[in-house]
C-alpha positions in Angstrom: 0.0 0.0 0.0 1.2 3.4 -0.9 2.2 5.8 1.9 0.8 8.9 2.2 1.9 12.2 3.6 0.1 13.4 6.2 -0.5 17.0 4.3 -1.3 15.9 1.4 -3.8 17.5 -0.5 -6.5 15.3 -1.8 -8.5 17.3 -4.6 -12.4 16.5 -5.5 -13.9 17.4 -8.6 -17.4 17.3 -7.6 -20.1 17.1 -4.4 -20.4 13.5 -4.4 -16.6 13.2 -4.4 -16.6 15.7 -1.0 -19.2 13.8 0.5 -17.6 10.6 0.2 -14.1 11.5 1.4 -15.4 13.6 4.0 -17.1 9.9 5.2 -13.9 7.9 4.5 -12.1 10.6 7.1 -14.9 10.2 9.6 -14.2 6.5 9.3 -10.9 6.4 10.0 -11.2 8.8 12.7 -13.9 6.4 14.5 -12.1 3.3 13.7 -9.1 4.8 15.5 -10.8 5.9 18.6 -12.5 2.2 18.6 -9.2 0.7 18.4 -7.6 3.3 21.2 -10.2 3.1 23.4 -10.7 -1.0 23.5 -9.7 -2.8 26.4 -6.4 -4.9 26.1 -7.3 -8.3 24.3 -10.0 -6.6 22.7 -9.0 -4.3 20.0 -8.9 -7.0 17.0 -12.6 -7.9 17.7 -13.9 -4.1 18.1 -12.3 -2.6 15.4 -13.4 -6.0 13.2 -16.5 -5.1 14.6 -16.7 -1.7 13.8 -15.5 -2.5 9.9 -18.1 -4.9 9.1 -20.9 -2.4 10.7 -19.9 1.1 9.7 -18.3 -0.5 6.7 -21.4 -1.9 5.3 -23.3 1.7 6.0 -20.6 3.6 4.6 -20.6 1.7 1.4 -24.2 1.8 1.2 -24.4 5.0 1.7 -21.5 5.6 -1.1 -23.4 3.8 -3.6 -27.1 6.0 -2.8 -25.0 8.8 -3.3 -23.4 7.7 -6.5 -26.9 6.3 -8.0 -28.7 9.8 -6.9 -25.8 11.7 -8.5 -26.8 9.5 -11.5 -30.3 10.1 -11.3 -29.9 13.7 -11.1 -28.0 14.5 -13.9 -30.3 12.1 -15.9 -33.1 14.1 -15.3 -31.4 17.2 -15.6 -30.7 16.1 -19.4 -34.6 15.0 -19.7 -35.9 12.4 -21.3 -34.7 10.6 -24.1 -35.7 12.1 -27.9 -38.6 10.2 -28.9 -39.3 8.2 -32.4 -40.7 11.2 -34.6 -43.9 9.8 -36.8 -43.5 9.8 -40.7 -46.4 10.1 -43.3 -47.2 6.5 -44.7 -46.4 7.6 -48.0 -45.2 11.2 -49.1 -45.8 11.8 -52.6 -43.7 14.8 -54.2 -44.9 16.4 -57.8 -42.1 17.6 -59.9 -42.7 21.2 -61.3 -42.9 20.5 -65.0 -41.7 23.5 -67.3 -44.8 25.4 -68.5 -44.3 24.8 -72.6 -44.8 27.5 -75.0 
């Protein structure tokens, strides 16, 4: 796994990119404390704990996010263009030259 500095900057191009780093931090942040504040002997099973819990909301939260995102710009386009109708048949007359 790559290391990281601790300054980094982490750039996000949109809301739903903030959203979900901002809950990745809080994450961390909580599974830390979890694994600080567990008893000796305990720490493994809490922070496992804690993972399969707030790991399952936070990815379920990241994917209703993602899918709203979706839905949202979908709408914002509209719906799709539909089938225009043709005549059964058009019939066109050429313009014969008037003759003198």
């Amino acid at each position: 796994m790559p290391t990281l500095n601790p300054s980094q900057t982490v750039t996000v191009t949109d809301p739903t990119e903030r959203l979900l780093v901002e809950q990745a931090l809080a994450f961390a942040r909580e599974l830390r404390q979890t694994a600080s504040t567990s008893p000796d002997g305990r720490v493994l099973h809490n922070a496992e704990s804690f993972c399969v819990v707030q790991g399952r909301e936070f990815l379920r939260t990241a994917l209703a996010t993602v899918l709203q995102a979706e839905a949202d710009a979908v709408e914002k386009k509209g719906p799709p263009p539909a089938a225009a109708r043709a005549d059964r048949v058009a019939t066109t007359k050429a313009i014969t030259p008037a003759k003198s």
